[in-house]
Steps between C-alpha positions, in 0.01 A plus 500: 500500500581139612322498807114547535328624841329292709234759511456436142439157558203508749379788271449279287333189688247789675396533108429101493275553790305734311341360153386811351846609526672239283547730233761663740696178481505468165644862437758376750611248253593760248740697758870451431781282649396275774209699608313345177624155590382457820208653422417245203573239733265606745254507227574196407413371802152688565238205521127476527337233621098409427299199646118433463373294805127352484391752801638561856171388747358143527137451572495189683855368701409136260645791230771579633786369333832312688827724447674248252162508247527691187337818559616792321645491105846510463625848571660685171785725576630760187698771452432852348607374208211231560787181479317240655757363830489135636675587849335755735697805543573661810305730686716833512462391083105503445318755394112371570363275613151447342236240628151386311239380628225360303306451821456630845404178620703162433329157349749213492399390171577815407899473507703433209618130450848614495699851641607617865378314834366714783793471705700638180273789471513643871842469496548678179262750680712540758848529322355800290309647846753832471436541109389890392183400272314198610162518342176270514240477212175317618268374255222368644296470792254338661166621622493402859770604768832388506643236749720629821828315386712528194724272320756814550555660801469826468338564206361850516850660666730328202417666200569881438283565150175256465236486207170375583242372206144651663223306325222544754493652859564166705590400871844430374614760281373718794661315770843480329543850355390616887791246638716673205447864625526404864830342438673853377728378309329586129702744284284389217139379403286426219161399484398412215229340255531292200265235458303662249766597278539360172798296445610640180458874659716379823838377303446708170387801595498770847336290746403828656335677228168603528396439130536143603450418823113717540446570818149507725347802514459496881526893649259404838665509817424215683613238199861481625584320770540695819731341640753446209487932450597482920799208427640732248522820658657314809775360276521830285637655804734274654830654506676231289262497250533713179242342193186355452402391229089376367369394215160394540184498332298748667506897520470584813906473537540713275206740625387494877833297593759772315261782683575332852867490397545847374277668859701282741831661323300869547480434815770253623791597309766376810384147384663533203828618626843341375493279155299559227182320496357407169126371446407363144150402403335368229256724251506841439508749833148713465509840408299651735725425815816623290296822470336532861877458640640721294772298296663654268687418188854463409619540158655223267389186451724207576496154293519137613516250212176252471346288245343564240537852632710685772385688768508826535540632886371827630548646845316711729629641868270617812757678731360458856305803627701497820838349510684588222766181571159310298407462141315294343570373136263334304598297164226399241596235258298436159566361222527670130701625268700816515317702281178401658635616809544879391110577439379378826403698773601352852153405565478286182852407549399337907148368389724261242704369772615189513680568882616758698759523759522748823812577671506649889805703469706594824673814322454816367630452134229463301385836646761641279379386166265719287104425483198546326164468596309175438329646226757690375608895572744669641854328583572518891724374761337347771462610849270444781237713695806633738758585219206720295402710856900521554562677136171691519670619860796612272351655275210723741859580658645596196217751388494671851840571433459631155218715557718659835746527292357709179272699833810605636689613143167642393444712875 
């Protein structure tokens, strides 16, 4: 076949505007005749760019730096294949773009001696405005509130997946994740914590594992901030939102927070119409809400690889008592080996947990699928409160018939 679609073509570009779909293109490259040509070009092509800037707001205008300074380093542009490229591709060609900053707010002495000027970086900003993934990582930030005006115009509308470092509950983490929400344009967030982390533990081992990263005790209600648990469910439920993801050092995400979550699907469960939303937190989920909601357990564990040991992945589903276009899957992650796995009971198995990851399904599929309960029992397919009344309807209808059946042959 010597000529290859167009449709083929902008198949595969869509693919470059979706990163966790670049496996796609490289199956592409395997197809035969020209179809794996031009799709190894493409491929070839797919960049993704990464700058580090010293922070976006300055606290005094004496701060602010002139547009031909040296503000940002000099941005880095690779390919999947992680080639380093001098010239800046163009934008129907990049991937991500990905932004760090190591502050919120900018100090002059705080730029690098040599790398991008402002001027460079806005319009670098600007040329990769229609990019899919444009994310934001902020490091650091300062205790008081932010200042009105930002060294980049429109800031909190730009990027589409942000991950915010949450040392302590200050005026400007507050200020700028509430800026962030009110923008609605997050698909993704993360807030996370990692200044007490041990080094070694960060690059060597799971940063995310329990065993070493221990975590504060704190079950009380009114230790989390209030208004962070309100920012979250507001952003939860935008409609182009779909996963949120925290790793802090406190339970009451994983406790009062994940409670919140799991009654506002109960009893909102529009809110979580269209995509899949996914919410992954930190620690092990307790086992006292998967019991009071009723999850139940779906055979087979599923493996990730980790070091020094892989993780071992079991899930749990909560179809919604009402609509049955609603399920809820929950994933626990911990980490062991195989044969450990097999002689512990799911309670044991959660209350190792290094993470665990809940899915708001849209679909009635994993209705389908056989279940136990959590402690074990009888295998089961799911159903809700309606579907039970409507076969114990059949089946009161079926023995009326029977016994006027046998009355009648028997009369």
């Amino acid at each position: 076949m010597d000529a290859v679609p167009s449709a083929f073509v902008t198949s595969l570009m869509e693919v470059i505007r979706i990163p966790r779909k670049c496996s796609e293109l490289v199956n592409a490259t395997e197809l035969g005749g020209k179809y794996g040509t031009i799709a190894q070009e493409i491929y070839d092509h797919v960049s993704i760019c990464r700058i580090a800037v010293p922070g976006f707001f300055c606290e005094t205008p004496s701060e602010t730096p002139s547009e031909g300074e040296v503000f940002s380093e000099a941005p880095v542009f690779h390919g999947e294949s992680i080639k380093l490229r001098a010239i800046p591709p163009l934008a129907k060609h990049l991937g991500s773009l990905a932004v760090t900053a190591r502050h919120l707010l900018f100090k002059r002495n705080q730029a690098p001696a040599k790398g991008a000027s402002l001027q460079s970086f806005q319009r670098l900003m600007t040329l990769y405005r229609y990019v899919q993934l444009r994310s934001l990582t902020v490091e650091r930030f300062p205790p008081h509130s932010i200042p009105r005006s930002s060294l980049f115009p429109g800031l909190t509308t730009f990027f589409n997946k942000v991950t915010l470092h949450y040392h302590s509950d200050t005026s400007s983490f507050r200020e700028f994740l509430q800026a962030l929400v009110a923008g609605k344009q997050l698909q993704t967030l993360a807030v996370v914590n990692s200044a007490n982390r041990d080094p070694y533990c960060m690059f060597r081992l799971n940063p995310d594992d329990p065993q070493y990263f221990p975590r504060q005790n704190v079950l009380r209600k009114h230790t989390h901030p209030r208004w962070l648990l309100e920012a979250l469910l507001v952003v939860f439920f935008q409609p182009q939102f779909f996963r949120l993801n925290l790793s802090v050092d406190f339970f009451w995400d994983s406790t009062f927070f994940y409670d919140i979550f799991l009654w506002n699907w109960l009893k909102r469960p529009e809110a979580f119409l269209g995509r899949t939303k996914c919410f992954k937190l930190l620690g092990a989920p307790l086992v006292k809400l998967l019991k009071k909601y009723g999850f139940r357990y779906i055979e087979g564990t599923q493996w990730e690889e980790g070091f020094p040991f892989p993780f071992g992945g079991r899930r749990f589903v909560l179809p919604h008592p009402k609509s049955v276009d609603h399920t809820l899957e929950l994933t626990v992650f911990a980490r062991m080996l195989q044969d450990q796995e097999l002689e512990l009971t799911n309670r044991e198995f959660c209350e190792r947990a290094a993470y665990f990851e809940t899915r708001f399904h849209s679909n009635a599929e994993l209705r389908k699928l056989p279940t136990m309960s959590f402690n074990g029992g009888v295998v089961d397919v799911l159903c809700t409160y309606g579907e039970h009344m409507e076969k114990l309807g059949y089946l009161i209808i079926f023995v009326i018939m029977a016994v006027s059946f046998f009355s009648k042959q028997f009369a």
